[in-house]
C-alpha positions as CSV (number, residue, x, y, z in Angstrom):
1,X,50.9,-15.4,-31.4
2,X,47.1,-15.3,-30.6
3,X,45.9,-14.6,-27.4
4,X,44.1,-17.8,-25.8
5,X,43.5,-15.5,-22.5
6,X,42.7,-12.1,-21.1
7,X,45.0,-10.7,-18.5
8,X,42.6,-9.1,-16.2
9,X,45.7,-8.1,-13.6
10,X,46.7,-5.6,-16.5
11,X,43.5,-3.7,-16.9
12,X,43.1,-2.9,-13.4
13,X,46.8,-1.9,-12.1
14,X,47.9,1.8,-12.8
15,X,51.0,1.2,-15.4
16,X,53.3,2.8,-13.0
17,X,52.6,0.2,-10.3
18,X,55.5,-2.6,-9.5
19,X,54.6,-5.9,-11.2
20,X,56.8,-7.3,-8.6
21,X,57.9,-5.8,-5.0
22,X,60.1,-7.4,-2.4
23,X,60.8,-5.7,0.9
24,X,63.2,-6.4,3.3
25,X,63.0,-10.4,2.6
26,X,65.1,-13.2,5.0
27,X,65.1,-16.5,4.0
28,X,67.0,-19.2,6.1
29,X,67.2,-22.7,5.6
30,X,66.8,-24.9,9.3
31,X,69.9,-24.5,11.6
32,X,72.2,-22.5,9.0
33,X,72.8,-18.8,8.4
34,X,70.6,-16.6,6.1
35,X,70.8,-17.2,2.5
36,X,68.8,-14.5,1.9
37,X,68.9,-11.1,4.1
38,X,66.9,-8.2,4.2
39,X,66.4,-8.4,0.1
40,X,64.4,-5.5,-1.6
41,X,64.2,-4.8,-4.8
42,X,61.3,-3.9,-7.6
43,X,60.4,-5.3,-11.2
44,X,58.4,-2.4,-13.3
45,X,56.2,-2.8,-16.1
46,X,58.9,-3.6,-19.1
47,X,61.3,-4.4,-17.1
48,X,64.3,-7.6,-18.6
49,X,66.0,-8.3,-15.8
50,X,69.5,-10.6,-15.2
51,X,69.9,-12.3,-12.0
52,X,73.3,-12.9,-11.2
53,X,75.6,-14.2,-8.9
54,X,78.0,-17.2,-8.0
55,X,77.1,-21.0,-7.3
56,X,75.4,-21.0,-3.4
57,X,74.4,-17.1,-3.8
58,X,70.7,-18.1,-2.9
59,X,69.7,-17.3,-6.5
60,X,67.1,-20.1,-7.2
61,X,65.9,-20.0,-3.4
62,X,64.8,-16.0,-4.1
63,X,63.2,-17.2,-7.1
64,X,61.1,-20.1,-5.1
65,X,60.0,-17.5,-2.6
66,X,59.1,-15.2,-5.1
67,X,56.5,-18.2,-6.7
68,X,55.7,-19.2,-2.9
69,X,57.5,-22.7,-3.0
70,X,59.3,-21.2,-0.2
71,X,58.2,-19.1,2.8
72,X,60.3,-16.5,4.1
73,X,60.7,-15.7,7.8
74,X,60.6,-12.1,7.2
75,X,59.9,-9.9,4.9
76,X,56.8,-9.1,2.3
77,X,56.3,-10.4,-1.5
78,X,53.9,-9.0,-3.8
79,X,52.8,-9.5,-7.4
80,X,50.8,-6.9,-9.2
81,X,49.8,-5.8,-5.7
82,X,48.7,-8.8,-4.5
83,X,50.7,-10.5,-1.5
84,X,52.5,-13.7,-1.4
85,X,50.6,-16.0,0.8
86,X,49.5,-19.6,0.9
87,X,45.9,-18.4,0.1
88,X,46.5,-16.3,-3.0
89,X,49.1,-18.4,-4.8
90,X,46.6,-20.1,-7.1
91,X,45.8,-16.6,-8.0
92,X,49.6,-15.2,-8.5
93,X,50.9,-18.5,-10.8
94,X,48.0,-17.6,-13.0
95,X,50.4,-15.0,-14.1
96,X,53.8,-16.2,-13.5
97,X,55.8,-18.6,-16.0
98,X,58.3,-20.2,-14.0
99,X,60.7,-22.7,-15.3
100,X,62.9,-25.3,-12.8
101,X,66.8,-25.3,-12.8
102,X,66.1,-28.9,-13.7
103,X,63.3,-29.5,-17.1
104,X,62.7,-32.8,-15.7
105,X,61.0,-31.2,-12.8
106,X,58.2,-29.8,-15.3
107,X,57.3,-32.6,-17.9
108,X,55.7,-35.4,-16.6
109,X,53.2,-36.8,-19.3
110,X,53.2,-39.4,-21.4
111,X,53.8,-37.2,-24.7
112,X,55.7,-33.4,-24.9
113,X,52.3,-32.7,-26.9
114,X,50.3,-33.5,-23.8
115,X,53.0,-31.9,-21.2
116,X,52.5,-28.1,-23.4
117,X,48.8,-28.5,-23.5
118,X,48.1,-29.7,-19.5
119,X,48.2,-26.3,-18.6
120,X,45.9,-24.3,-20.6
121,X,43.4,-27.3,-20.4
122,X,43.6,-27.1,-16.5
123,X,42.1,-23.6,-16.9
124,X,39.0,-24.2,-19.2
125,X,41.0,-23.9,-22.4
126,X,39.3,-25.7,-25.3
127,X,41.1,-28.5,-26.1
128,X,41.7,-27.8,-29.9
129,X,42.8,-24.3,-28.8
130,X,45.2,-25.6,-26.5
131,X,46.6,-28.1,-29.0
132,X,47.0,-25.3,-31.7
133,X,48.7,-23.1,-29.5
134,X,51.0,-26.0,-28.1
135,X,51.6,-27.0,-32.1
136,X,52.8,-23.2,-32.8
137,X,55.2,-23.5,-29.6
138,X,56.6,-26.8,-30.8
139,X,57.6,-24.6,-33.8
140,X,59.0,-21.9,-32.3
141,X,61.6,-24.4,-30.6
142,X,62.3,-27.0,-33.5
143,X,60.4,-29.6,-31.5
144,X,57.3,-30.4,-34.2
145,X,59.0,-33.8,-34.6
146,X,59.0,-34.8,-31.3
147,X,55.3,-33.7,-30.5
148,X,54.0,-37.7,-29.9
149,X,57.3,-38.7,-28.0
150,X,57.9,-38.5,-24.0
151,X,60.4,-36.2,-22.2
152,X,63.2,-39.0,-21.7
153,X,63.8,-39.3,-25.3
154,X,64.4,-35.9,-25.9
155,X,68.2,-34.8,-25.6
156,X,68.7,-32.5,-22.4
157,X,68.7,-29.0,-24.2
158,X,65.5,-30.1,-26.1
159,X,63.4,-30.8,-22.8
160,X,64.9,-27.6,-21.6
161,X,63.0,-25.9,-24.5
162,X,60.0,-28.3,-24.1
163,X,59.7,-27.2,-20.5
164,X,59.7,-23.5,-21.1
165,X,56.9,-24.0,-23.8
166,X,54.8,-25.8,-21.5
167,X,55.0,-22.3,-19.4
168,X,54.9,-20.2,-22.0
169,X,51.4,-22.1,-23.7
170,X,49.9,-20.6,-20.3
171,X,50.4,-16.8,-21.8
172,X,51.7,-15.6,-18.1
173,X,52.2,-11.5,-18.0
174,X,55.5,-12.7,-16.0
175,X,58.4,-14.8,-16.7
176,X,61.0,-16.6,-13.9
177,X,63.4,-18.2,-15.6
178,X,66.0,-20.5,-13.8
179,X,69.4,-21.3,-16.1
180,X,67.2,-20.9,-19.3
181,X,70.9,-21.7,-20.9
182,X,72.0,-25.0,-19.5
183,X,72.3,-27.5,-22.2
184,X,71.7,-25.1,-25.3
185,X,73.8,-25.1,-27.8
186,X,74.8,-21.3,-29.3
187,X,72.1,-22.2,-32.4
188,X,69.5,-22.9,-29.5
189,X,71.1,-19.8,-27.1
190,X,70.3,-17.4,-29.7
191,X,67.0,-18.8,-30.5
192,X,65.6,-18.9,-27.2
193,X,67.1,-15.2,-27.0
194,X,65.1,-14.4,-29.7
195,X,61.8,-15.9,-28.5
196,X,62.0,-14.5,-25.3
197,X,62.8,-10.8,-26.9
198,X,59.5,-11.3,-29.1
199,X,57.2,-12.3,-25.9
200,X,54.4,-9.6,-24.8
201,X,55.3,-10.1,-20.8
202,X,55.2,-7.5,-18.0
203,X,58.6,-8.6,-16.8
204,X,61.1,-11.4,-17.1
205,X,63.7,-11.9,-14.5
206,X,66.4,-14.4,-15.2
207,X,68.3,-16.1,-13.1
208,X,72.1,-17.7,-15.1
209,X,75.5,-17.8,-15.3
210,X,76.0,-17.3,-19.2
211,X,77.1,-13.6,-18.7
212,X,77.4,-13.2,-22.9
213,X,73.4,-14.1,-23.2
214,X,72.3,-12.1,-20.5
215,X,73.8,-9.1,-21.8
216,X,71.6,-10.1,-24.6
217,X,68.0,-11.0,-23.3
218,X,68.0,-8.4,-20.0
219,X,68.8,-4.7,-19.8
220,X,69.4,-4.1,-15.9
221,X,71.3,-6.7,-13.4
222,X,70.7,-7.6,-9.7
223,X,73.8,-9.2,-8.1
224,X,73.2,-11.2,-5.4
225,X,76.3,-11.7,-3.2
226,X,76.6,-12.4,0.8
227,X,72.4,-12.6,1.2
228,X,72.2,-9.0,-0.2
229,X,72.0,-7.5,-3.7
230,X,75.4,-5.0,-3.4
231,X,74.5,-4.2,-7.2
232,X,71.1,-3.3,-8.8
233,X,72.4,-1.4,-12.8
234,X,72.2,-1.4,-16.2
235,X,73.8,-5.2,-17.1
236,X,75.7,-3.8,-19.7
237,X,78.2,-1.3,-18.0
238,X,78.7,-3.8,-15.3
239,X,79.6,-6.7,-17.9
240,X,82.4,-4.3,-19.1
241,X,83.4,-3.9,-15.0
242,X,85.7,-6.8,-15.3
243,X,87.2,-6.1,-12.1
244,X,83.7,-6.1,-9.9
245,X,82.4,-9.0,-11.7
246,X,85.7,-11.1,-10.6
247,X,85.2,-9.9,-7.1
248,X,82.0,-11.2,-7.4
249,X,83.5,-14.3,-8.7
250,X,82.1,-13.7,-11.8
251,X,84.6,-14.0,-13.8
252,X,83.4,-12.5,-17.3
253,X,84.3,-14.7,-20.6
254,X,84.0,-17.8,-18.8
């Protein structure tokens, strides 16, 4: 795919740097305990990475902090050096792709042509480029026919797919993907596996339950369990650990 953008972020970072650093982060929602407790962890340059753990884990809430939609109470975030804070997140989502748990959450105009092109016009892009590039994304996910029709005709998985091409028109040098899976179909499971393996990105961190297509798509695993990440490996030694990924209550093959 052409290149509709320069990523000026990657011309000026030493290779070696983090793309994404997280020390020590606690995130608690009012009047509970902490979801999220002293979390640290680092994304490098090239780095696929699975983000695992069972229902009420805290795995979309570490996500949202990452992007800013949440603040923690403690702790530091940065992207590509770059801290976390209300006044440079207009900066950092310039180079983050982040899709919702819910596609719903993401298309909002009249037409799923309109919805992949809103971005890129938003940042100056011209509007035949934009449409081009949102045409070649439409056929990367089987959606070319539905181009002219809104999001609520669209069956679930297919807005899924429409939502992550309306990030991905954007070009970001980082992907956050929340449940990527849900509502796919194994044709559309190995598609999007395939996509995603072909994209030029920094890092992709993906947050899911479907154990089989992560082993796929990532190469390393952080297992969030009680607030904490226990287990930070390669994904695929650990999807053979049957017994660790039932203590997690991860039961494997289901």
């Amino acid at each position: 795919m052409k290149s509709l953008t320069s990523n000026p972020q990657s011309s000026i970072h030493h290779p070696h740097a983090a793309v994404v650093e997280v020390q020590n982060l606690v995130y608690t929602y009012a009047n509970q305990e902490p979801v999220l407790r002293e979390i640290s962890f680092t994304l490098q340059p090239g780095d696929r990475v699975a983000l695992m753990g069972a229902t009420g884990s805290g795995k979309s809430t570490l996500l949202e902090n990452l992007i800013g939609l949440k603040q923690p109470q403690s702790g530091k975030i940065s992207i590509n050096g770059i801290p976390v804070e209300s006044q440079t997140l207009s900066q950092i989502r310039r180079h983050i792709g982040f899709t919702f748990q819910d596609a719903n959450d993401q298309l909002f105009m009249p037409t799923i042509l309109e919805d992949i092109t809103f971005g890129p016009r938003n940042y100056g892009v011209p509007p035949a480029l934009a449409i081009d590039r949102a045409r070649e994304l439409l056929a990367d996910f089987g959606l070319e026919a539905y181009a002219n029709r809104s999001a609520h005709e669209l069956s679930g998985g297919q807005r899924r797919l429409a939502a992550l091409a309306s990030i991905l028109a954007l070009e970001p040098s980082i992907l956050i993907l929340d449940e990527p899976t849900n509502g796919l179909d194994p044709y559309w499971r190995r598609h999007l596996a395939q996509v995603l393996l072909n994209l030029p990105v920094q890092v992709m961190l993906i947050a899911s339950h479907d154990l089989n297509w992560l082993g796929k798509v990532t190469q390393r695993a952080l297992v969030l369990s009680g607030g904490r990440i226990p287990i930070d490996r390669h994904i695929q030694p650990l999807l053979q650990d049957g017994e660790t990924l039932e203590r997690l209550g991860l039961p494997v093959g289901w």
